[in-house]
Phi, psi and omega in degrees: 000307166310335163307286192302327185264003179259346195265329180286337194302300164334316185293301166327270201319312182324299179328281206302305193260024149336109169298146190280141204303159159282152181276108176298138185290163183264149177292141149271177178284163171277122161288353152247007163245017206267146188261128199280132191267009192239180177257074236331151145310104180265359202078003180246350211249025197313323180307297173292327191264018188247311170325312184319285193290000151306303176287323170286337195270313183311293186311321199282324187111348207235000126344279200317322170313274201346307181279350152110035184292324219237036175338138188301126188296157167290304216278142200303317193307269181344312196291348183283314210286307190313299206275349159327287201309330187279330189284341163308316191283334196276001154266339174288317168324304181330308194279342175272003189235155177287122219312324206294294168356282187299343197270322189315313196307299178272004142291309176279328194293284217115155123011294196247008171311142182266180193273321156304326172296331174312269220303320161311296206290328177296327186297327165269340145292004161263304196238314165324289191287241187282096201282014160328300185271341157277007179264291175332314177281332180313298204287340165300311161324288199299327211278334197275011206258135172252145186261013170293323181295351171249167202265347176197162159335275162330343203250335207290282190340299177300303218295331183262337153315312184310323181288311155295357170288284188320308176307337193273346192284298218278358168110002183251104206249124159238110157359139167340293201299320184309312204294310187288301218278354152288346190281303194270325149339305189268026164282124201278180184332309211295338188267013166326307196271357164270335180311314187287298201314308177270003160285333172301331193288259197340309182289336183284334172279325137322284212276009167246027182074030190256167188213038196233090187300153156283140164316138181273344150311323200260021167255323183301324170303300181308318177286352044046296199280323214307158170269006177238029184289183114300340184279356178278341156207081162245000000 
């Protein structure tokens, strides 16, 4: 008798301090069966499509690989797996890049090029060697930017000071006025009557001869503050 309640007791405790199961990891997806949501490399688009395969690789686990994070291991197993994992990313690379690209790649490369090397060569044929496509596109960027594409103004604001930063960085300098009068283009309808109102400013600025343009930070302040703002009575 005593046996059988020392033996249900054992059981009870098993229970009750029962270790708590381990926390499942979350699966990423297989990247070879993974379905790609982006747009290949054209030679115009290095901005948008290197932000893209950022964001995909990120979900994916393999970014961080990518950028050479990960060194090839000593032990012969690990070191298989590791040039496995590269020949995988250098096939996803594949569906994102345009064949010429691709064919360039594995011809200068080689075979046996890891999938970082892939990507150092594009980085330095994109941004290195010749900042020529990237000032294009910057300049595609700034003509194409809506401030409807933001969550506000101020975010409108930054994202195209910013695009004018780079640009000034890659040697290409614009002015106060170039910056406000692309600034207020891309501004959507609803920001009509402020738009006509400081462009009437800008001419009134012109036509008495002044020439100390506003900073496009104190245009954004204005459009913010403006009583024809739309975000002032939302």
């Amino acid at each position: 008798m005593r046996k059988n309640v020392k033996k249900q007791l054992q059981y009870a405790l098993k229970k009750v301090f029962k270790a708590p199961a381990k926390p499942v990891a979350p699966i990423a997806p297989n990247i070879l069966t993974y379905e790609i949501k982006m747009e290949p490399l054209d030679g115009e688009n290095w901005l948008t499509w290197i932000d893209d395969l950022e964001t995909e690789l990120c979900w994916l686990g393999e970014w961080s690989f990518l950028l050479g994070s990960c060194p090839c291991p000593d032990d012969e197993a690990e070191a298989k797996a590791w040039q496995e994992r590269h020949v995988r990313l250098k096939g996803f690379l594949s569906k994102v890049l345009d064949r010429h690209t691709r064919n360039d790649l594995r011809k200068s490369l080689g075979p046996n090029a890891t999938a970082t090397a892939w990507y150092e060569s594009l980085k330095r044929s994109y941004v290195d060697s010749s900042p020529l496509p990237l000032t294009l596109e910057y300049h595609r960027l700034l003509m194409n930017m809506r401030s409807a594409d933001y969550k506000s103004i101020r975010l409108y604001g930054m994202a195209m000071n910013k695009a004018f930063d780079e640009l000034q960085k890659l040697g290409h300098e614009h002015d106060n006025l170039f910056r406000v009068i692309t600034f207020l283009n891309g501004l959507s309808p609803e920001w009509r009557m402020f738009q006509s109102n400081y462009r009437y400013e800008l001419y009134r600025i012109e036509n008495h001869g002044r020439t100390r343009w506003p900073s496009l930070q104190t245009v954004v302040l204005d459009a913010q503050r403006s009583p024809y703002s739309p975000e002032r009575h939302h």
